[in-house]
N, CA, C and O atoms as a Maestro MAE file, in Angstrom:
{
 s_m_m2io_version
 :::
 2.0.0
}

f_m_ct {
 s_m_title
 :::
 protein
 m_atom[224] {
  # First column is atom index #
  i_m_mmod_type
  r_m_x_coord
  r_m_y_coord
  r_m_z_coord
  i_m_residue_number
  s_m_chain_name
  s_m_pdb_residue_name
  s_m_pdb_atom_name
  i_m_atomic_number
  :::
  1 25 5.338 6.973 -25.678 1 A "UNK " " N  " 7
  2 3 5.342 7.843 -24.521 1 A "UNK " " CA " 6
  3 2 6.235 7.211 -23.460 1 A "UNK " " C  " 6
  4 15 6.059 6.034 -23.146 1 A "UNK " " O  " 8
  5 25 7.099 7.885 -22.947 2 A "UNK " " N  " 7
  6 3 8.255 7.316 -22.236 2 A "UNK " " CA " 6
  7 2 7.533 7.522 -20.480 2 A "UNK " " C  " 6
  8 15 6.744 8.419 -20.182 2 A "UNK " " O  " 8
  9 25 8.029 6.502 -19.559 3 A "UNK " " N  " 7
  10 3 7.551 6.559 -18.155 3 A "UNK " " CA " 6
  11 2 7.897 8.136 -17.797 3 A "UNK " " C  " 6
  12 15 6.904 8.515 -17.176 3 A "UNK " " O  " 8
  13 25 8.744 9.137 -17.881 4 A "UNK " " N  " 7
  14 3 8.280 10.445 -17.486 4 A "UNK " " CA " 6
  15 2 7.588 11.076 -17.574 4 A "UNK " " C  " 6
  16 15 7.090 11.853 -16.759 4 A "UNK " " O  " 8
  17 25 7.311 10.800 -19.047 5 A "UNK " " N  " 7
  18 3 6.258 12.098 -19.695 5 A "UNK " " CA " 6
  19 2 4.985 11.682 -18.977 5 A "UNK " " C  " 6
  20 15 4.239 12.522 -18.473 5 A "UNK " " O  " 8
  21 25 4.626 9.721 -18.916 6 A "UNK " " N  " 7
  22 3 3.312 9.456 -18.282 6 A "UNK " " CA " 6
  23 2 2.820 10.017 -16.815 6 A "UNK " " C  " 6
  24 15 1.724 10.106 -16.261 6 A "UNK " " O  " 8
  25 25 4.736 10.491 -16.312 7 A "UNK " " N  " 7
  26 3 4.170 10.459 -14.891 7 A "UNK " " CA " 6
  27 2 3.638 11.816 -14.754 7 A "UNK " " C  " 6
  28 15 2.615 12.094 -14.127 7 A "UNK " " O  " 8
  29 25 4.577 12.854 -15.532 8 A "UNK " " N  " 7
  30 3 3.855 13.784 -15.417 8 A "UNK " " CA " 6
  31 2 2.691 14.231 -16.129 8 A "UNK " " C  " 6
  32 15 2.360 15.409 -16.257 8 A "UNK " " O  " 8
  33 25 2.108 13.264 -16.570 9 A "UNK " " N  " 7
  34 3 0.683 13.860 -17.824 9 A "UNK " " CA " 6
  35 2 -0.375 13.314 -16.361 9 A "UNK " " C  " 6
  36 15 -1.549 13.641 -16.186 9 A "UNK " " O  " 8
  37 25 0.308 12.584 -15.624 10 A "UNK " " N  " 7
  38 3 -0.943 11.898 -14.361 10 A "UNK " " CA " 6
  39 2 -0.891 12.956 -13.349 10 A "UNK " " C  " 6
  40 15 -1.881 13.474 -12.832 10 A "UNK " " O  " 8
  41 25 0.506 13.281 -13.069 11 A "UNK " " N  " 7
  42 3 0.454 14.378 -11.620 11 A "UNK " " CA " 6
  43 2 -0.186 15.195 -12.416 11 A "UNK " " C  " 6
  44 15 -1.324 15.319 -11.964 11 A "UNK " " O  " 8
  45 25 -0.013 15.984 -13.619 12 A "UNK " " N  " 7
  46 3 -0.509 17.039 -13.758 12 A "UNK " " CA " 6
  47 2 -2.215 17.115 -13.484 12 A "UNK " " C  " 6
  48 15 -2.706 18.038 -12.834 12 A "UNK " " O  " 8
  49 25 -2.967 16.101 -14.028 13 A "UNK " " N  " 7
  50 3 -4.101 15.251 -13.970 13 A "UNK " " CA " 6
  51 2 -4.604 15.341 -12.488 13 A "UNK " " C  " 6
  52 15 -5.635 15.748 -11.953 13 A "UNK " " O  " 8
  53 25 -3.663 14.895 -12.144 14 A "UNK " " N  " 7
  54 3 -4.269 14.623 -10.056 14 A "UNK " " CA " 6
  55 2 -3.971 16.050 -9.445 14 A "UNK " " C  " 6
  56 15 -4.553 16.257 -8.380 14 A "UNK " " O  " 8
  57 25 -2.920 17.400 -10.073 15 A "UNK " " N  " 7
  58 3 -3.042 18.190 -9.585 15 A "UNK " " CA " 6
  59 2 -4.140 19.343 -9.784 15 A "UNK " " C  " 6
  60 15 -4.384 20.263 -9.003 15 A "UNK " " O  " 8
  61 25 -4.788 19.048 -11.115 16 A "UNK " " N  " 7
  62 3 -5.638 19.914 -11.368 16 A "UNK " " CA " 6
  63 2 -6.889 19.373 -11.605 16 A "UNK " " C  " 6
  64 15 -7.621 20.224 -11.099 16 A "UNK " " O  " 8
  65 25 -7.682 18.412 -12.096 17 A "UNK " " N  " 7
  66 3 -8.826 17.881 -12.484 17 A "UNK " " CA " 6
  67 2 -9.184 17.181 -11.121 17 A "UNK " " C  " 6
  68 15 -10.322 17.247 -10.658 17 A "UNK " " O  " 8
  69 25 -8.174 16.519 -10.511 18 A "UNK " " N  " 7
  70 3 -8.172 15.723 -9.125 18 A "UNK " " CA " 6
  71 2 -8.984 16.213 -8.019 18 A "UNK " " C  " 6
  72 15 -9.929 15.805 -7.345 18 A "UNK " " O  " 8
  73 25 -7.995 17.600 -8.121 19 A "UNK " " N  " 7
  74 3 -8.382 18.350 -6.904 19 A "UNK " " CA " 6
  75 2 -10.006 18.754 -6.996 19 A "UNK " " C  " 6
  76 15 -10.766 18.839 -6.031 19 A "UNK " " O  " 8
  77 25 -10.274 18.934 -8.111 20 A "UNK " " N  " 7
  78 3 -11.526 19.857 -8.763 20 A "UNK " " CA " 6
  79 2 -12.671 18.891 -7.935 20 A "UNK " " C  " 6
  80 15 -13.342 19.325 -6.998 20 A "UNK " " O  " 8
  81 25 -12.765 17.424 -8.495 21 A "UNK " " N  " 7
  82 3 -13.106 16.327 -8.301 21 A "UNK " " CA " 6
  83 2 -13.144 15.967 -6.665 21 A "UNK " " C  " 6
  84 15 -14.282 15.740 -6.253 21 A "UNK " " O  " 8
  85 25 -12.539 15.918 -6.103 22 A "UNK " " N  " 7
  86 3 -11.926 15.990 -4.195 22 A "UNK " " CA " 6
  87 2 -12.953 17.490 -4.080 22 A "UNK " " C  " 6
  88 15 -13.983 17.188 -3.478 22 A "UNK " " O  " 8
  89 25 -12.950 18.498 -4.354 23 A "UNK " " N  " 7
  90 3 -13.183 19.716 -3.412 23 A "UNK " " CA " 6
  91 2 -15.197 19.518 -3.879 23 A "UNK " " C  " 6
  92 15 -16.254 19.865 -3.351 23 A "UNK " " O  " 8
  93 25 -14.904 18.987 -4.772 24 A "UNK " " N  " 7
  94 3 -16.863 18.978 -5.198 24 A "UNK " " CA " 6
  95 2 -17.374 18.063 -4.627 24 A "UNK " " C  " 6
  96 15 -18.581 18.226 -4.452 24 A "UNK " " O  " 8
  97 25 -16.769 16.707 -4.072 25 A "UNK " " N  " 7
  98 3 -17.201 15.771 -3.603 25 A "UNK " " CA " 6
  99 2 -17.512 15.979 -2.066 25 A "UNK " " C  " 6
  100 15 -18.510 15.785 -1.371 25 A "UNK " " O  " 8
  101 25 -16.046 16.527 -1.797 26 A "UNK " " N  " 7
  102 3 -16.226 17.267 0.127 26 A "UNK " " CA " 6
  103 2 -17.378 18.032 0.042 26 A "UNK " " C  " 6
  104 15 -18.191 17.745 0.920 26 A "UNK " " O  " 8
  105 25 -17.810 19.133 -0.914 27 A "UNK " " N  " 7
  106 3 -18.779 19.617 -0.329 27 A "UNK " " CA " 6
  107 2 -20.281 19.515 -0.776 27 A "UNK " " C  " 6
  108 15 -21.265 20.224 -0.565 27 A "UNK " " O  " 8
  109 25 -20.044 18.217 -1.559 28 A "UNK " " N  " 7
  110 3 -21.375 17.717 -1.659 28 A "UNK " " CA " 6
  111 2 -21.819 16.663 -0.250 28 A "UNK " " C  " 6
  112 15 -23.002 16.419 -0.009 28 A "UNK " " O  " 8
  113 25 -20.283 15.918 0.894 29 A "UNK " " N  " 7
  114 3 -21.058 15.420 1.442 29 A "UNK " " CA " 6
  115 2 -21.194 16.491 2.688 29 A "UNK " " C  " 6
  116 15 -22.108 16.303 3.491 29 A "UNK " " O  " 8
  117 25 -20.501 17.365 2.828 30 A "UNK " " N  " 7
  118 3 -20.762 18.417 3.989 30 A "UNK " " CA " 6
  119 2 -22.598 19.150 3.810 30 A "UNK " " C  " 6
  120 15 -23.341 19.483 4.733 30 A "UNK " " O  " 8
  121 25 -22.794 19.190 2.752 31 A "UNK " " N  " 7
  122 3 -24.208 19.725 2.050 31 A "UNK " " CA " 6
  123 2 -25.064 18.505 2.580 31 A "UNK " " C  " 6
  124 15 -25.969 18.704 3.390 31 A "UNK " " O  " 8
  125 25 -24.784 17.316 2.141 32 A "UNK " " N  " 7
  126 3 -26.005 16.333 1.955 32 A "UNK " " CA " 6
  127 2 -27.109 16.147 3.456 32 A "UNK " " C  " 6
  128 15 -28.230 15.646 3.365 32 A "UNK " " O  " 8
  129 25 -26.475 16.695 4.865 33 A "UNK " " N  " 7
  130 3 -27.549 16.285 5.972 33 A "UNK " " CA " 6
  131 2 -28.482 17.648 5.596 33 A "UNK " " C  " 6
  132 15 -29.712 17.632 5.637 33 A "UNK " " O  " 8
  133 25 -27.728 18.751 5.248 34 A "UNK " " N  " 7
  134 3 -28.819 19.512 5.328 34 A "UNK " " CA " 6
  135 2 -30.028 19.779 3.878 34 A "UNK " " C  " 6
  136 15 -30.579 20.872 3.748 34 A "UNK " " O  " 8
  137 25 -30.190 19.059 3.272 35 A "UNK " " N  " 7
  138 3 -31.103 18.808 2.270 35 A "UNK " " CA " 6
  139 2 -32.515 18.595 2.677 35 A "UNK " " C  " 6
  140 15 -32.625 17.946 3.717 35 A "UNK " " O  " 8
  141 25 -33.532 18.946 2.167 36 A "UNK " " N  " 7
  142 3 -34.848 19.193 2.515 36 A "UNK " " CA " 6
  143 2 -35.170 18.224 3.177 36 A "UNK " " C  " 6
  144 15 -35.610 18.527 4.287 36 A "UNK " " O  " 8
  145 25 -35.131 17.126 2.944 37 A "UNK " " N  " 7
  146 3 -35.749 15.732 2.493 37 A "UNK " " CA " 6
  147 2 -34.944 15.105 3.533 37 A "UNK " " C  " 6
  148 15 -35.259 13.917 3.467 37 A "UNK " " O  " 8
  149 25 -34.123 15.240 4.410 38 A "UNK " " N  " 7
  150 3 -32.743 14.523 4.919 38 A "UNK " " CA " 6
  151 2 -33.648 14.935 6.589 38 A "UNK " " C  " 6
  152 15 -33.273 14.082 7.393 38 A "UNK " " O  " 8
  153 25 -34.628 15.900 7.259 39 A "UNK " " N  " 7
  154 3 -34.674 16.156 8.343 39 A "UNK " " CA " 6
  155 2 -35.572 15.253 9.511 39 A "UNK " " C  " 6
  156 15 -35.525 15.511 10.714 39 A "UNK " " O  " 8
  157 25 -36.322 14.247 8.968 40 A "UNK " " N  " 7
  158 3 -36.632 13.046 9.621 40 A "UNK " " CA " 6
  159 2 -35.653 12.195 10.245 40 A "UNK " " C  " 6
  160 15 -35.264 11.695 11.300 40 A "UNK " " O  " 8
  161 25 -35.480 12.304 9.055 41 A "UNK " " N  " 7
  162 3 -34.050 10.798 8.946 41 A "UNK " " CA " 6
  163 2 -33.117 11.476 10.312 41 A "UNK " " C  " 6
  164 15 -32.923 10.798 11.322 41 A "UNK " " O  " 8
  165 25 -32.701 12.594 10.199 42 A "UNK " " N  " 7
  166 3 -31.611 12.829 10.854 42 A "UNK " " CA " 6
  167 2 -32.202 13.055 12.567 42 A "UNK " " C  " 6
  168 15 -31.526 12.971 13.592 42 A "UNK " " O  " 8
  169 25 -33.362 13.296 12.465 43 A "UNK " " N  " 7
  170 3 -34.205 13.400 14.166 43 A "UNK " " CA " 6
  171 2 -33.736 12.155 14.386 43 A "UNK " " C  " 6
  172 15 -32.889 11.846 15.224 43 A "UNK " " O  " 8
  173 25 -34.630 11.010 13.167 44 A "UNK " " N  " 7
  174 3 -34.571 9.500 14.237 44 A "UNK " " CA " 6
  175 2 -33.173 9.471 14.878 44 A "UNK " " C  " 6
  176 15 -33.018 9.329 16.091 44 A "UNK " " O  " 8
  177 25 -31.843 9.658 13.723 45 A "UNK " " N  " 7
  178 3 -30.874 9.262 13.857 45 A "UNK " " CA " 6
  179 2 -30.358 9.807 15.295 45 A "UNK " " C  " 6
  180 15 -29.820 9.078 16.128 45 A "UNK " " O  " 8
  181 25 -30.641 11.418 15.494 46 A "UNK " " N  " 7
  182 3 -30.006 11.965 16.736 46 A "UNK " " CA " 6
  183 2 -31.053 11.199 17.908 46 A "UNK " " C  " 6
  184 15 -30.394 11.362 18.935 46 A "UNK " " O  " 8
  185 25 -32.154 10.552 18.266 47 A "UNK " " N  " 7
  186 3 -32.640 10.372 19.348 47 A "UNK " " CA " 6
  187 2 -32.600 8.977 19.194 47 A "UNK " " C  " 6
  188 15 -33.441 8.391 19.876 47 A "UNK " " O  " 8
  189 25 -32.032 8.423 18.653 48 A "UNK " " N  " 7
  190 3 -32.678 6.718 18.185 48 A "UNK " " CA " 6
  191 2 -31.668 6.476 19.374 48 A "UNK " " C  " 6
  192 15 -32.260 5.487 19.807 48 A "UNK " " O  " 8
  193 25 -30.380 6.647 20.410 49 A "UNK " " N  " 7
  194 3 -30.449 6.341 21.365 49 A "UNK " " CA " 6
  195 2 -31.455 5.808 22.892 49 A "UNK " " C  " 6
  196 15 -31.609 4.837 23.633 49 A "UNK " " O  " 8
  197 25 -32.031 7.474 22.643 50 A "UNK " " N  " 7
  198 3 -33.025 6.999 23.863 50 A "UNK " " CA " 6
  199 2 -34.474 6.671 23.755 50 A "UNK " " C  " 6
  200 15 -35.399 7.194 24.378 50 A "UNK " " O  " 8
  201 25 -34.529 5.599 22.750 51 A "UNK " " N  " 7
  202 3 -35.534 5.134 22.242 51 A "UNK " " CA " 6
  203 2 -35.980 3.875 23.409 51 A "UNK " " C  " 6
  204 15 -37.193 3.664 23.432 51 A "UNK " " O  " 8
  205 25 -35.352 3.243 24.124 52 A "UNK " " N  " 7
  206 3 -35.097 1.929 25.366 52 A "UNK " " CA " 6
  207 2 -35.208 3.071 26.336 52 A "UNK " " C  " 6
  208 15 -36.372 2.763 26.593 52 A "UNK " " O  " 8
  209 25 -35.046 3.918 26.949 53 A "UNK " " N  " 7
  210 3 -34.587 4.873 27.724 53 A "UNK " " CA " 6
  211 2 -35.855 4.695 29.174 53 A "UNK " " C  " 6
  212 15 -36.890 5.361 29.133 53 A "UNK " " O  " 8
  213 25 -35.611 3.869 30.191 54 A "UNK " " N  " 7
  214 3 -36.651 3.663 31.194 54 A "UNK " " CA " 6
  215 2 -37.024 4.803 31.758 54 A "UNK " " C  " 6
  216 15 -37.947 4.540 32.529 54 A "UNK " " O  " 8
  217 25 -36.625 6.637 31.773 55 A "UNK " " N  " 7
  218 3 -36.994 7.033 32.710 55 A "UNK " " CA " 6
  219 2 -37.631 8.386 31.898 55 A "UNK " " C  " 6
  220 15 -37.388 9.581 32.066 55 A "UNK " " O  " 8
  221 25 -38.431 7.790 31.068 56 A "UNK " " N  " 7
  222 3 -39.534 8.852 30.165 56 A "UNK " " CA " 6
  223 2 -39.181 9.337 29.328 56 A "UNK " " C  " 6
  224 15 -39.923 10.079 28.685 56 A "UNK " " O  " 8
  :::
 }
 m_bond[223] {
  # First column is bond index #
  i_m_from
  i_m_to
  i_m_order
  :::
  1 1 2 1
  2 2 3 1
  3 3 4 2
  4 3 5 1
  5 5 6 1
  6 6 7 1
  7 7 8 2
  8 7 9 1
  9 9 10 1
  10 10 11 1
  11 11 12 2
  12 11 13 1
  13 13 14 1
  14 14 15 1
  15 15 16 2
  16 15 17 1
  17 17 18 1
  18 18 19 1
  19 19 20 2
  20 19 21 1
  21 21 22 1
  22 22 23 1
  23 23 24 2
  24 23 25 1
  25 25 26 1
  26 26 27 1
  27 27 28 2
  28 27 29 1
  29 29 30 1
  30 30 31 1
  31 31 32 2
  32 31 33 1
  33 33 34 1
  34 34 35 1
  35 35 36 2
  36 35 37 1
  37 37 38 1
  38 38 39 1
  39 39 40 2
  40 39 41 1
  41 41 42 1
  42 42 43 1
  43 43 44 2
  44 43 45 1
  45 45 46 1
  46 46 47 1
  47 47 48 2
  48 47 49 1
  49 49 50 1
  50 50 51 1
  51 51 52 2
  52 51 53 1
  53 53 54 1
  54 54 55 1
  55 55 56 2
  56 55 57 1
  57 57 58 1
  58 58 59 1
  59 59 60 2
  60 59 61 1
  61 61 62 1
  62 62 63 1
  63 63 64 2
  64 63 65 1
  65 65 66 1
  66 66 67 1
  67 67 68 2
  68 67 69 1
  69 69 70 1
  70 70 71 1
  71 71 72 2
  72 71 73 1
  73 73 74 1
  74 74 75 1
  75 75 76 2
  76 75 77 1
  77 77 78 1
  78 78 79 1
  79 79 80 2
  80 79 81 1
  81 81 82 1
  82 82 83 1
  83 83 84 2
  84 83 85 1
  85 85 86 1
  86 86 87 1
  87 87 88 2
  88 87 89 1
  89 89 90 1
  90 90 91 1
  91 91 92 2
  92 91 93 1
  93 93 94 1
  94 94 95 1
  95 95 96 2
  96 95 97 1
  97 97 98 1
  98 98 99 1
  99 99 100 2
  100 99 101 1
  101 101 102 1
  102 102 103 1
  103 103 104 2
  104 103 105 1
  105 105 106 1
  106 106 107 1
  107 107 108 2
  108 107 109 1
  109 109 110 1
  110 110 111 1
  111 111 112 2
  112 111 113 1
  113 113 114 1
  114 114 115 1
  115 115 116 2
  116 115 117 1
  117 117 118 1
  118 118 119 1
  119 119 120 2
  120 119 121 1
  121 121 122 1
  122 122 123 1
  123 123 124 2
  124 123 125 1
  125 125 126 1
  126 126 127 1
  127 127 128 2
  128 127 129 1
  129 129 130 1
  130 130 131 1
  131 131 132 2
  132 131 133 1
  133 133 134 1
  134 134 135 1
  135 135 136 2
  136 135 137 1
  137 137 138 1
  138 138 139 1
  139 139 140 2
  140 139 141 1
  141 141 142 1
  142 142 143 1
  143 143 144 2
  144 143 145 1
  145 145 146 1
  146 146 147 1
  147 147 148 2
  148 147 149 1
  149 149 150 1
  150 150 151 1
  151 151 152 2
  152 151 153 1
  153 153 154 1
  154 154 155 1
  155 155 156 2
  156 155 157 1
  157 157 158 1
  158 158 159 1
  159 159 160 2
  160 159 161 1
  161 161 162 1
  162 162 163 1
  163 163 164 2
  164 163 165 1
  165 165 166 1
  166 166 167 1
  167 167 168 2
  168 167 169 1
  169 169 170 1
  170 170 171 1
  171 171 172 2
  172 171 173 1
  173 173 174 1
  174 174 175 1
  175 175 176 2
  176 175 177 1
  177 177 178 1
  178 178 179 1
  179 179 180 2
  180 179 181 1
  181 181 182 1
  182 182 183 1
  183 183 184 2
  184 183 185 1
  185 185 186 1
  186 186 187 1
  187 187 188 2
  188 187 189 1
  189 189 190 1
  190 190 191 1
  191 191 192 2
  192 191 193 1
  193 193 194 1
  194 194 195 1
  195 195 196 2
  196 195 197 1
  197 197 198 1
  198 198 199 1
  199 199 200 2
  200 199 201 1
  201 201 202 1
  202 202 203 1
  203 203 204 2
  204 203 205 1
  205 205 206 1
  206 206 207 1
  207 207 208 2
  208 207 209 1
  209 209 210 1
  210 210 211 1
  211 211 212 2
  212 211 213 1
  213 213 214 1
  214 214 215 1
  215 215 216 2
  216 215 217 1
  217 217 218 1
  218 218 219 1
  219 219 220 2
  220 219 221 1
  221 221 222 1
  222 222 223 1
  223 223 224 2
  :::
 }
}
């Protein structure tokens, strides 16, 4: 297999299986805060600032 044919057996690879791979991953982590199980976690996380907070 000569260095062209490899390069294009890889772009072809990264243009189609790649992408597939990239677009399932984005929207598994855009999905993941809102999961059943994820809505504790994410309270502490949004108030865990004013957890020290002197004025009540």
């Amino acid at each position: 297999m000569s260095v062209h044919s490899t390069y294009d057996t890889l772009r072809h690879l990264a243009d189609s299986w790649g992408l597939v791979a990239m677009s399932l991953v984005f929207l598994g982590l855009c999905a993941w805060p809102f999961r059943p199980g994820a809505r504790d976690r994410n309270h502490t996380a949004a108030t865990m600032i004013f957890e020290e907070d002197d004025n009540g």
